[in-house]
C-alpha positions, 0 to 999 in steps of 0.5 A, spaced: 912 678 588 914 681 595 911 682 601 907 688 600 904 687 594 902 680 596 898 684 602 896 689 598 893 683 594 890 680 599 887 687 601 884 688 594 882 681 593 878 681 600 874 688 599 871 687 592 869 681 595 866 685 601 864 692 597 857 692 596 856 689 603 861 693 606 858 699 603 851 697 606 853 695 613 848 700 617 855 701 623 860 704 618 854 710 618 853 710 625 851 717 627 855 718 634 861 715 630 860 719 624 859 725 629 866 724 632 870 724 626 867 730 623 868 734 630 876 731 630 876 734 623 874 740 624 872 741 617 870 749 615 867 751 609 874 753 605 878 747 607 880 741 601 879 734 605 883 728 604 879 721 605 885 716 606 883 709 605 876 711 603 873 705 602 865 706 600 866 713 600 862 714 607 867 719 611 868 722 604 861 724 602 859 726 610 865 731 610 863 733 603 857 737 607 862 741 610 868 743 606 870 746 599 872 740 596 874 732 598 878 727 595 877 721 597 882 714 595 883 707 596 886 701 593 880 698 591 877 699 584 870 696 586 870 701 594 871 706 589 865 705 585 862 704 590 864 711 593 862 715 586 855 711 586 854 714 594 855 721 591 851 720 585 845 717 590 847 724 595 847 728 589 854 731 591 859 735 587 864 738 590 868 731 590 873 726 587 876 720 587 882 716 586 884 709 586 892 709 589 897 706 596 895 710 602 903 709 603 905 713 596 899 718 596 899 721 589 899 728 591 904 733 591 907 736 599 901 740 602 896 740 598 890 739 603 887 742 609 884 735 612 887 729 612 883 723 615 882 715 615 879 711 618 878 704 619 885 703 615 891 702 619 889 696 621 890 693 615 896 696 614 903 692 614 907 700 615 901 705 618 908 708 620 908 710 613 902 711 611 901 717 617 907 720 614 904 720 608 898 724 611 903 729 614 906 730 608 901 732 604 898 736 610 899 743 609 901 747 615 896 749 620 892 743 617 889 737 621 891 730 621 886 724 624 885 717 624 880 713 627 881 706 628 880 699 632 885 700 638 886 694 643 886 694 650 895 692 650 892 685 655 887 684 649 892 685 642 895 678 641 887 675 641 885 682 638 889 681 632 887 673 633 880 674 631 880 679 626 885 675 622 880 669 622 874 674 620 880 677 614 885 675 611 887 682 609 887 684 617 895 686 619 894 688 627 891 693 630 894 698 634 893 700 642 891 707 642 898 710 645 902 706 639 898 710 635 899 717 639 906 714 638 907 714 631 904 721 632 910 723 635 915 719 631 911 723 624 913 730 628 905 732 629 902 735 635 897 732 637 890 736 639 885 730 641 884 723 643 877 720 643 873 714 643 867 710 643 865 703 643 861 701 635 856 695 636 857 689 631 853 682 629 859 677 627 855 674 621 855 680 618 862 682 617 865 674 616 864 669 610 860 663 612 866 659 612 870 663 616 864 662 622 866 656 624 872 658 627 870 665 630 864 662 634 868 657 637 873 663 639 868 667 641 864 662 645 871 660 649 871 668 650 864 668 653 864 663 656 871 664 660 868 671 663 874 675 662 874 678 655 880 676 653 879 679 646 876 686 649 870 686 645 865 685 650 862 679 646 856 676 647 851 671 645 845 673 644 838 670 639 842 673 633 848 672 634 854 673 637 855 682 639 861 685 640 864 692 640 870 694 636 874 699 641 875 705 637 879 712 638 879 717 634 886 721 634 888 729 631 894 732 631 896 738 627 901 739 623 
């Protein structure tokens, strides 16, 4: 077995375990995130969206409300379930899903006017490969974005640390210019850069197993002072918060 189907193992193996929760977290909804993302994406009325690495469906059924029609898919059969069971609770029609590899998209050249991910390429071994994926399939005068966690560069070795504690299925995050740089290296034009900073509660994105080793690595963080993982963590009655660093980046194709 080689390397990228033992990762992809692990991606799946550690997201049907995780897909009801996931899909229940109130933070993938987020409402100034969600915002920011379908501004990126410019989404109109006459436009055919691709969700990449869709997970339980959430940008997919979001963008849904602007576009003609959205396909979204995933690794993951049980993230997929979780995506159909979304639209059949909004009652949406104009979507579809498929399970497959963000890095071998089951779709011919130029077949969508959106392309979007988010929260992916984190877990991704090619990310390279996978942005060059969505350019291909991307039509012309068509957009491109992903949104995903992107360390501070001082902060990525610790980063990348404490999410592979919380999940094995965690490959690296990227800064928010090694990402503008595969942009570049896909042949894209970048249009936009944005941020924000998404509030979380450890407990809820960990296994109790796990937490041990988390609190210990966060509690050194916080008391030192210095935010050496970059996430503004802190103790507070429930729990130790933290926010995740986020950008956003579109470029056209």
């Amino acid at each position: 077995m080689n390397d990228d189907i033992r990762h992809n193992d692990r991606i799946i193996s550690q997201f049907t375990r995780w897909a009801q929760p996931f899909a229940d977290l109130p933070i993938h909804a987020e409402e100034d995130g969600m915002g920011r993302t379908l501004a990126a994406a410019a989404i109109g009325p006459a436009d055919h969206v691709l969700d990449v690495a869709c997970g339980p469906g959430i940008v997919a059924c979001a963008a849904a409300a602007h576009a003609a029609h959205v396909t979204g898919i995933d690794l993951t059969p049980a993230m997929i379930e979780q995506a159909r069971a979304r639209q059949a609770a909004a009652g949406l029609a104009n979507l579809d899903w498929r399970t497959g590899d963000a890095t071998a998209l089951p779709f011919a050249d130029d077949s969508f006017d959106r392309v979007v991910t988010r929260y992916s390429f984190h877990h991704l071994r090619e990310p390279g490969r996978a942005l060059a994926e969505m350019r291909r399939v991307c039509r012309p005068g068509g957009r491109v974005v992903v949104i995903d966690a992107t360390p501070a560069p001082e902060c990525q070795a610790a980063y990348d640390r404490m999410e592979t504690l919380r999940d094995p299925s965690h490959s690296s995050a990227l800064t928010v210019e090694q990402l503008r740089g595969l942009g570049r290296a896909a042949a894209l034009t970048e249009l936009s850069v944005d941020s924000y900073r998404l509030e979380a509660l450890l407990s809820t994105l960990a296994d109790a197993d796990d937490m041990a080793a988390l609190d210990a690595m966060f509690d050194a963080d916080i008391a030192e002072g210095k935010d050496r993982i970059g996430v503004q963590a802190r103790r507070t009655a429930d729990g130790i918060r933290f926010h995740f660093p986020i950008s956003i980046v579109a470029w056209h194709r």
